[in-house]
VEXZA-930790 format. One record per atom (N, C-alpha, C, O, CB): residue in one letter; x, y, z. Coordinates in steps of 0.2 Angstrom, whole numbers, plus 2048, in hexadecimal, padded with zeros to 3 digits. Glycine has a CB too. Layout:
AXYZ
...
***
This chain:
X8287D3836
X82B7D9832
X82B7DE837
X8267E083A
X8277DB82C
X8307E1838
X8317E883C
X8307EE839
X8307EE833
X8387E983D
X82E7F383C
X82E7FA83A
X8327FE83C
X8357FD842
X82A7FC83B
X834805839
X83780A839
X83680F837
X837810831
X83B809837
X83481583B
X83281A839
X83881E83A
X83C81F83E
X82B81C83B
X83681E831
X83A823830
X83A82C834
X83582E834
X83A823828
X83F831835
X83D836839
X84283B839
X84583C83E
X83A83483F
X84483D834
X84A843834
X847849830
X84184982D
X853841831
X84B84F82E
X84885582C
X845853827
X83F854827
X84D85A82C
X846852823
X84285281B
X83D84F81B
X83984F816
X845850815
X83A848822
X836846821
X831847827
X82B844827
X83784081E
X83284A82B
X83084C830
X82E853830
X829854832
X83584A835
X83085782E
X83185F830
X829861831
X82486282D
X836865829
X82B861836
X82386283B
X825869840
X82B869841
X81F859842
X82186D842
X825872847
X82087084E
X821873853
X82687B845
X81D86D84E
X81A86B854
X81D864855
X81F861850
X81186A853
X81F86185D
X81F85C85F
X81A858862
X816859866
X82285E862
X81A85185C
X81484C85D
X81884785D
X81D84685B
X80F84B858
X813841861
X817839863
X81283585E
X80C83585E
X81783786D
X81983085A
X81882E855
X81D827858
X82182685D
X81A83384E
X81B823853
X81E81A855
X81B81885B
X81E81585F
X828819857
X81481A85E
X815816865
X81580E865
X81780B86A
X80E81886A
X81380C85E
X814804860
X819801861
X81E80285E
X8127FF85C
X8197FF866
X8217F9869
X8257F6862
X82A7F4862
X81F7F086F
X8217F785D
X8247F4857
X8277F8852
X82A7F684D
X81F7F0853
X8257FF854
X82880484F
X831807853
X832809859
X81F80D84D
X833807850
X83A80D853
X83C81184D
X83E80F847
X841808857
X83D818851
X83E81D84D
X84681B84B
X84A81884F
X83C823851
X84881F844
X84E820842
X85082683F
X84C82883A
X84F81C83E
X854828840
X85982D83D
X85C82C834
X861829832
X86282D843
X85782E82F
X85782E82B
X856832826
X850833826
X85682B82B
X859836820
X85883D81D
X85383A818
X85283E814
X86084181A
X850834817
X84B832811
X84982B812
X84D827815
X84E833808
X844829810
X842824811
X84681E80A
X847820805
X83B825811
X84881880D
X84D81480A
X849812802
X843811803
X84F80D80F
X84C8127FB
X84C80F7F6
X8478097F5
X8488037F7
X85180E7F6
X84280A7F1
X8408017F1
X8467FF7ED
X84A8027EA
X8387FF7EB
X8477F67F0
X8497F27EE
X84A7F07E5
X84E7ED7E3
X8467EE7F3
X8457F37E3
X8437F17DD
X83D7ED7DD
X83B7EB7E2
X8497ED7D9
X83A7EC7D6
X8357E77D5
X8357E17D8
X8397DD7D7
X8347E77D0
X82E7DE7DE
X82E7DA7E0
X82C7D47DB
X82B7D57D5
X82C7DC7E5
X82A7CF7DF
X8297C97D9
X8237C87DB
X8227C87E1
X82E7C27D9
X81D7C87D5
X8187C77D4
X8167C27D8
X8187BD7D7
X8177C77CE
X8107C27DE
X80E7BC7E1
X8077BC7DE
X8047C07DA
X80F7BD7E9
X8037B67DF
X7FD7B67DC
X7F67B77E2
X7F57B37E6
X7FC7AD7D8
X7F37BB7E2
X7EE7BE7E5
X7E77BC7E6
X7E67B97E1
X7EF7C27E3
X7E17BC7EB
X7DB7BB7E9
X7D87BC7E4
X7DA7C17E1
X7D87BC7EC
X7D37B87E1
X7CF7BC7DA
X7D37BC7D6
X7D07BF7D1
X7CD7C37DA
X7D87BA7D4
X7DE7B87CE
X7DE7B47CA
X7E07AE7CA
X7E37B57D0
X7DC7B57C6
X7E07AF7BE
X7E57AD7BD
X7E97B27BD
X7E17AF7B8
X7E87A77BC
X7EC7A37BB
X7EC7A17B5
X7E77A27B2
X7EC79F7BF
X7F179D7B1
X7F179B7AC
X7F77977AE
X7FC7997B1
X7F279F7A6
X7F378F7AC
X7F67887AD
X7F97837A9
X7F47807A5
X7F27867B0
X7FE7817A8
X80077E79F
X8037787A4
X8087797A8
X807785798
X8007717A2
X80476B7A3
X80776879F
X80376579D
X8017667A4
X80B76879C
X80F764797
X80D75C796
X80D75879B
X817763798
X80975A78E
X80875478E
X801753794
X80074D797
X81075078F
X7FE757795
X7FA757799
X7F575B79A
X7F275C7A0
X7FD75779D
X7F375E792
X7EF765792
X7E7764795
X7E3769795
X7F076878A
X7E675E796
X7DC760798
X7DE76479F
X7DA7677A1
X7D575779B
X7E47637A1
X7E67647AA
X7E676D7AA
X7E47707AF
X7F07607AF
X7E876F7A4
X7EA7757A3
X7E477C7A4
X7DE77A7A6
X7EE77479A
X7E47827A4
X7E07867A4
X7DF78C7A9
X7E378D7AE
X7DC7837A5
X7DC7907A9
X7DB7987AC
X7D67947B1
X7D17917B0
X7D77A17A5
X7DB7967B8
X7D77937C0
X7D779D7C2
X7DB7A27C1
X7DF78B7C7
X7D179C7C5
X7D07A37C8
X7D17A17D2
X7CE79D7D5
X7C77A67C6
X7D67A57D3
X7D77A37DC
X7D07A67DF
X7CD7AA7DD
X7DD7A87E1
X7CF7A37E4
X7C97A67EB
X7CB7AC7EC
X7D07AF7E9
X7C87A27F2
X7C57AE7F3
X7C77B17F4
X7CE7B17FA
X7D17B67FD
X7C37B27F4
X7CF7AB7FB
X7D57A9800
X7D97A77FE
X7DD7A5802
X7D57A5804
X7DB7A77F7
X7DF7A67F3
X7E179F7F0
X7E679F7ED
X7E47A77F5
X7DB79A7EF
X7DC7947EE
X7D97907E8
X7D37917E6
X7DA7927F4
X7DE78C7E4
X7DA78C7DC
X7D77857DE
X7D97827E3
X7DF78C7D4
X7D27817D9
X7D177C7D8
X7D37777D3
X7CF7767CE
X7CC77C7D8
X7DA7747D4
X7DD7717CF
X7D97687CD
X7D87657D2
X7E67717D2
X7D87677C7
X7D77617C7
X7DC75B7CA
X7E275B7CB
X7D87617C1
X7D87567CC
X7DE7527CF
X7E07517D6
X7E174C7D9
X7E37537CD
X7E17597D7
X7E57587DE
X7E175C7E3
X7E275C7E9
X7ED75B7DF
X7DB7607E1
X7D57627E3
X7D776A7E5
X7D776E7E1
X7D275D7E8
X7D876C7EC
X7D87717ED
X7DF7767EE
X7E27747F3
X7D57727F0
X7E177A7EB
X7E877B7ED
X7EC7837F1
X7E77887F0
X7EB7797E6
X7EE7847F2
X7EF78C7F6
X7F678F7F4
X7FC78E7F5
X7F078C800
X7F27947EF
X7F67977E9
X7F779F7EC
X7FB7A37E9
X7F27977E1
X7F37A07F2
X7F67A87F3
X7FC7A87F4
X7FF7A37F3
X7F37AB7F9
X7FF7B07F5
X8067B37F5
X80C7AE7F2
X8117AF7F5
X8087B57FC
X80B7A87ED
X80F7A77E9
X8107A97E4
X80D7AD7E1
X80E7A37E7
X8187A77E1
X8187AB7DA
X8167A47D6
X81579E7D8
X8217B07D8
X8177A77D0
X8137A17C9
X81779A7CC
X8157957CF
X8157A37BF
X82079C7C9
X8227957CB
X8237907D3
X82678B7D5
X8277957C7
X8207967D5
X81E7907DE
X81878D7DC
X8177887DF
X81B7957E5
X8147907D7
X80E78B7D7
X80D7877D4
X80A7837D5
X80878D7D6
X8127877CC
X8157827C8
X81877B7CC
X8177757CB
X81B7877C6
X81D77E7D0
X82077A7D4
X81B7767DA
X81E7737DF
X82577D7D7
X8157777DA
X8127757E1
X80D7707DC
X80B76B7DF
X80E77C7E8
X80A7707D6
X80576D7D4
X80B7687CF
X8087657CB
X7FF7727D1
X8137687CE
X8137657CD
X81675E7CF
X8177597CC
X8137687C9
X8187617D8
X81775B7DE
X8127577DE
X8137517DE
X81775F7E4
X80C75B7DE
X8057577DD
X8037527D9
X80174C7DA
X80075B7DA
X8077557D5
X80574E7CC
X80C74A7CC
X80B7447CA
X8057547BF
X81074C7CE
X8157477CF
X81373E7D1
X80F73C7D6
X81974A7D3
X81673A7CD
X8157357CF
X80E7307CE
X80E72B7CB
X8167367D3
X8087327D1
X8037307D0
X7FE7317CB
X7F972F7CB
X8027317D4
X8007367C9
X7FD7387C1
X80173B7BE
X7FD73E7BA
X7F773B7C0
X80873D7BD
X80B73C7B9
X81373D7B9
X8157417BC
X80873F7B6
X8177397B6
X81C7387BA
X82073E7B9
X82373F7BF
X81F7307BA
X8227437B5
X8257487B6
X8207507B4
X8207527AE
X82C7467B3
X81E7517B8
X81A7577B5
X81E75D7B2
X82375F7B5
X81475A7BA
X81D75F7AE
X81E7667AC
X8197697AC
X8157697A7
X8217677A7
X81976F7B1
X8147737B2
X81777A7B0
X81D77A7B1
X8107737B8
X8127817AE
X8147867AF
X80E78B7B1
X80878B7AE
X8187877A8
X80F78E7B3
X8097957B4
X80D79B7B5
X81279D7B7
X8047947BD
X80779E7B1
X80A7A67B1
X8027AB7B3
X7FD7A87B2
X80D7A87A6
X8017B07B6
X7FC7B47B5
X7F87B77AE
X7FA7BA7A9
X7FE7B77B8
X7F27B47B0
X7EE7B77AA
X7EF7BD7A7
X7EE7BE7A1
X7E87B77AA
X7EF7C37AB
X7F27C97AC
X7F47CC7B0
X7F17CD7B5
X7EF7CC7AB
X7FA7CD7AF
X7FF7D27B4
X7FC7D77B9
X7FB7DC7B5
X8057D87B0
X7FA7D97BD
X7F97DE7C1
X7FD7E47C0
X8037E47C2
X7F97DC7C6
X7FB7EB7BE
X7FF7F17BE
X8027F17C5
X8007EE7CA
X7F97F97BC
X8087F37C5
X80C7F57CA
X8087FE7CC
X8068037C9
X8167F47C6
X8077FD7D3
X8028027D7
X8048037DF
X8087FF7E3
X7F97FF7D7
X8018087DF
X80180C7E7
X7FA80D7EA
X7F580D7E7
X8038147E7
X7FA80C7F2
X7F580D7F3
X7F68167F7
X7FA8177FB
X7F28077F5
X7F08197F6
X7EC8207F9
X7E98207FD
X7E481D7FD
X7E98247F7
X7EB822803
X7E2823807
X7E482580E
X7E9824810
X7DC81A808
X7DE828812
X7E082C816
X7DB831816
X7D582F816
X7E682E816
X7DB83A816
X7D983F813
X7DA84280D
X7DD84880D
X7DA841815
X7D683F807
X7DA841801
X7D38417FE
X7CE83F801
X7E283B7FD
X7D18437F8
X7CA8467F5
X7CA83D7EF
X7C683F7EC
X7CA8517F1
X7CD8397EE
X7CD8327EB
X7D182D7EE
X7D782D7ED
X7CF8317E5
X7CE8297F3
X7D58247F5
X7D48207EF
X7D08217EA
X7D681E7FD
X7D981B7F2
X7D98157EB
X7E08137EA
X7E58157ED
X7D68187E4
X7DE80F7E4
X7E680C7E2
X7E680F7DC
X7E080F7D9
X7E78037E2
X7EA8127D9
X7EF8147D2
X7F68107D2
X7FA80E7D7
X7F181E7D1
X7F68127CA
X7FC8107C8
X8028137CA
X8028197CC
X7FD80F7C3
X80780F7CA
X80F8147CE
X8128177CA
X81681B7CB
X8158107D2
X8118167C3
X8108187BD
X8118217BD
X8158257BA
X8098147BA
X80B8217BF
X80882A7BE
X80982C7C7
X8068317CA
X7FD82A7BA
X80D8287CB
X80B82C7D0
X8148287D4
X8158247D9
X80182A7D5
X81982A7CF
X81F82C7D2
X82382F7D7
X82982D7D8
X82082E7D1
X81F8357DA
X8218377DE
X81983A7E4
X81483B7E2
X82683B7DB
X81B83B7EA
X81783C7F0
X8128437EC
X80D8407E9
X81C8407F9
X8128497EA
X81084A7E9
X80C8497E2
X80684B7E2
X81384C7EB
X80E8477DD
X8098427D9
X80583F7DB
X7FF8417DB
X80C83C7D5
X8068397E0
X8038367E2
X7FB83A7E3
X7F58397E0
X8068347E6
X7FC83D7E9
X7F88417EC
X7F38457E8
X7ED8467E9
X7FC8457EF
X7F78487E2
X7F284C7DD
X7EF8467DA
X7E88477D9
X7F58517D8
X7F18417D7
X7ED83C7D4
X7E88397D9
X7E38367D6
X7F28377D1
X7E883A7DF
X7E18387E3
X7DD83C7E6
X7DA83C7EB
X7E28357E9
X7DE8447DE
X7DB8487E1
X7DC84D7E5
X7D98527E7
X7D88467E4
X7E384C7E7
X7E48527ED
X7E18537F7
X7DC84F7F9
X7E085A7E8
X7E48567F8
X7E4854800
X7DC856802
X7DA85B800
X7EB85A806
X7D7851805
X7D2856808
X7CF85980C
X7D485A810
X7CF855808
X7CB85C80D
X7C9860813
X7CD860819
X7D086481B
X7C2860814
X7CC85B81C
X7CE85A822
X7D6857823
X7D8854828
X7C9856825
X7DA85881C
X7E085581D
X7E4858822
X7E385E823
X7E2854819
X7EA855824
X7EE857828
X7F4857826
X7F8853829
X7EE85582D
X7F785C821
X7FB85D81E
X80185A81D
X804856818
X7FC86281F
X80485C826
X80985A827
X80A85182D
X80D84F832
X80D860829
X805850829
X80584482C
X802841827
X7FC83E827
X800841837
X808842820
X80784081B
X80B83A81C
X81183C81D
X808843816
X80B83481C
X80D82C81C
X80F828817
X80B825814
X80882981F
X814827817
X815822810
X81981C814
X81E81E818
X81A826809
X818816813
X818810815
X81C80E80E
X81B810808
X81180D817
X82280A811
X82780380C
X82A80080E
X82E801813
X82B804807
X8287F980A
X82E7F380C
X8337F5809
X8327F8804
X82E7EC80A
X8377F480B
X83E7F4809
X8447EE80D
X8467EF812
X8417FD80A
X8467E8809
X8487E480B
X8477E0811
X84B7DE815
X84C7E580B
X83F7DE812
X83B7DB818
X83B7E181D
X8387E0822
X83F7D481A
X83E7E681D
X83E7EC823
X8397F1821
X8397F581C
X8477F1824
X8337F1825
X82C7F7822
X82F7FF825
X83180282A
X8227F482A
X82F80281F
X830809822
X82B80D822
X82880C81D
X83580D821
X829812826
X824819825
X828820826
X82B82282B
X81C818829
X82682281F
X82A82A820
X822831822
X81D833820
X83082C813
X826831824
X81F838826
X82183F824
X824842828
X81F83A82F
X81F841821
X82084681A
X81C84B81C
X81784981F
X81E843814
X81B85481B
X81785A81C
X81585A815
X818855811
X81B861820
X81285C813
X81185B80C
X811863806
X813865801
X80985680D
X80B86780E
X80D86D80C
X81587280B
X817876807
X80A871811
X81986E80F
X82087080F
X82286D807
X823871803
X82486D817
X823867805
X8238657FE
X82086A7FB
X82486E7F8
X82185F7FD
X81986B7FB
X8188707F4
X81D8777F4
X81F87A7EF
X8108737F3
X81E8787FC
X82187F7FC
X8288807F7
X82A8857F5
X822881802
X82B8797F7
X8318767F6
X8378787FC
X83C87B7FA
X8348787EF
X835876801
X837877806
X83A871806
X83F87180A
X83487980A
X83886B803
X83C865805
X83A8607FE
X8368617F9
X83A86180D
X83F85B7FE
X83D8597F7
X8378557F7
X8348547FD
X8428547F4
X8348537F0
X83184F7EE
X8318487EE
X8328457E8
X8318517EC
X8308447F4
X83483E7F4
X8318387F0
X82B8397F0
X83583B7FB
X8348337EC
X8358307E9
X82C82A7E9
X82B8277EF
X83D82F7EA
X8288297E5
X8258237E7
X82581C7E4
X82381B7DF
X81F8257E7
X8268177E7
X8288107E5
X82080C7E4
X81C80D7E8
X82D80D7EA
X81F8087DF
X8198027DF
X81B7FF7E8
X8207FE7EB
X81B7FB7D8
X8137FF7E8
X8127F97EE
X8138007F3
X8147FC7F9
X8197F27EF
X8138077F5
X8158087FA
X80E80D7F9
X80C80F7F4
X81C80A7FA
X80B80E805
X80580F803
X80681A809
X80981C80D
X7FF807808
X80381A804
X802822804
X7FE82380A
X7FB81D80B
X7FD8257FE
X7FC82680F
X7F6829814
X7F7830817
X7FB83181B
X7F5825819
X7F3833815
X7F0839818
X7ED83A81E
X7E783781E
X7EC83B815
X7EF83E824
X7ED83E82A
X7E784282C
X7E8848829
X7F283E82D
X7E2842830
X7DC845831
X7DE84B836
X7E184A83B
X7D7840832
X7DC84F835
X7DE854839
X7D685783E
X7D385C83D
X7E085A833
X7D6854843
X7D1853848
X7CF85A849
X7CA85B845
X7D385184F
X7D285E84C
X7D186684E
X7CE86C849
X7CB87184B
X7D8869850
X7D086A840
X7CA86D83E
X7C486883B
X7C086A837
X7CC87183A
X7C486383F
X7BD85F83C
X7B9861843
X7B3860841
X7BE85683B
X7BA86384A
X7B786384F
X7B686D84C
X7B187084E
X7BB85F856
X7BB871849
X7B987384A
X7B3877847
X7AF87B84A
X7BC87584B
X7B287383F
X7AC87483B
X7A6873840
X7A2877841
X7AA86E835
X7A786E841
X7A086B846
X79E87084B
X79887184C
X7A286284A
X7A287384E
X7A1877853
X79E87E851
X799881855
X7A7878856
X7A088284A
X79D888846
X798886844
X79388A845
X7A188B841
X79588083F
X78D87E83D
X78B87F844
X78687C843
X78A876839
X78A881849
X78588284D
X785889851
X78088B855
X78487D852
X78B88E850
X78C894852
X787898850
X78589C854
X79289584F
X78489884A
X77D89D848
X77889C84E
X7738A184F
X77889C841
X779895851
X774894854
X77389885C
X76F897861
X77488C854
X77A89C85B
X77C899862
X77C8A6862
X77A8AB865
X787891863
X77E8A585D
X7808AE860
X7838AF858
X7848AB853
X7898B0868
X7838B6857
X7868BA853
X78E8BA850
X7918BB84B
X7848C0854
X7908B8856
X7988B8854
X79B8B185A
X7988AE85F
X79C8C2854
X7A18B2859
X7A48AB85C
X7AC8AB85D
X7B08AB859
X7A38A5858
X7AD8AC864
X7B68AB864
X7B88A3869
X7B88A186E
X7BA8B286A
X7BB8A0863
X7BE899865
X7C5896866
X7C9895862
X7BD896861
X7C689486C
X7CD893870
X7CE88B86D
X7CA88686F
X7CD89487A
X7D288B869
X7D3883867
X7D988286A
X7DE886869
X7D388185E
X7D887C86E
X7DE87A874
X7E0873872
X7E4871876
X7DB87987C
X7DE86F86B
X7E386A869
X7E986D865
X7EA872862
X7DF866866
X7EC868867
X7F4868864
X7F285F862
X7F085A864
X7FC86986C
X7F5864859
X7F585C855
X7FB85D850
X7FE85984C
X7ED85884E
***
């Protein structure tokens, strides 16, 4: 999979110059927003998953198999089988290659999940809750952000990161965030499956660390801060 960071005014508007994409895998693009999800992707089955398994004419075979943690169920019969990043009817279709023939001559199988997984985003970076929420309640960059709590202490306003597939092509849009509340730029849009991050802002974390010892040191204090972030 390739990447693309995305990097024109609305999602970039930084007034400092910083070097971003250094991996040989990322190349920057000229783009005014980050591209559209594709729409809903198709449910694949995950570690720690339930399954629900229905044989036709064949129900002792049938039943709720839980995946490992490597994604692998324990089917009767054909013993172990590797159900990760499948959707149901790949797995339909692979157990019922299995039973074909030697135990039974046309299977009809079907699997569906036991329960759907909410469609979600993930948070995290400098934000006062990472985590996963639903995409439900966190539509757009700023949502998001407040629903994890809001930016924390040491965030860095402007190397806010949002990450998406979009047609096998990974993009990341780099977003100021302060400039959004100001409404300086829009509010861009957030899709399921797409991951949020907040960037740490070195220079005032070095520079806390530096004033807890200032009492130690004298009555007062003048500080030449020489990073550029």
């Amino acid at each position: 999979m390739s990447l693309a960071l995305a990097a024109a005014l609305t999602l970039a508007a930084c007034t400092k110059d910083r070097s971003v994409g250094l991996s040989p895998d990322i190349q920057v693009v000229q783009l005014s927003e980050l591209p559209a999800s594709s729409g809903t992707q198709a449910y694949t089955v995950g570690p720690q998953e339930r399954i629900e398994v229905t044989v036709l004419d064949a129900e002792p075979l049938g039943g709720t198999y839980l995946t490992d943690s490597e994604g692998y169920i324990a089917f009767p019969l054909v013993g172990d089988l590797y159900v990760g990043g499948k959707t149901p009817n790949q797995i339909a279709v692979m157990i019922a290659d299995r039973l074909r023939g030697e135990y039974i001559v046309n299977p009809q199988v079907r699997v569906r999940p036991a329960e759907l997984p909410v469609p979600s985003i993930s948070i995290g970076g400098e934000v006062v809750q990472p985590g996963t929420y639903p995409s439900a309640t966190s539509q757009t960059l700023i949502r998001a952000i407040n629903n994890a709590g809001g930016l924390d202490e040491y965030a860095k306003s402007d190397d806010v990161l949002v990450m998406r597939n979009v047609g096998g092509q990974r993009y990341i849009g780099v977003f100021n965030i302060e400039g959004i509340q100001r409404g300086n730029y829009p509010d861009p849009v957030i899709y399921p499956g797409d991951i949020v991050t907040v960037g740490d802002s070195p220079s005032r974390r070095n520079l806390e660390n530096i004033l807890q010892f200032i009492p130690l040191l004298s009555t007062s204090a003048i500080l030449i801060d020489r990073a550029i972030n």
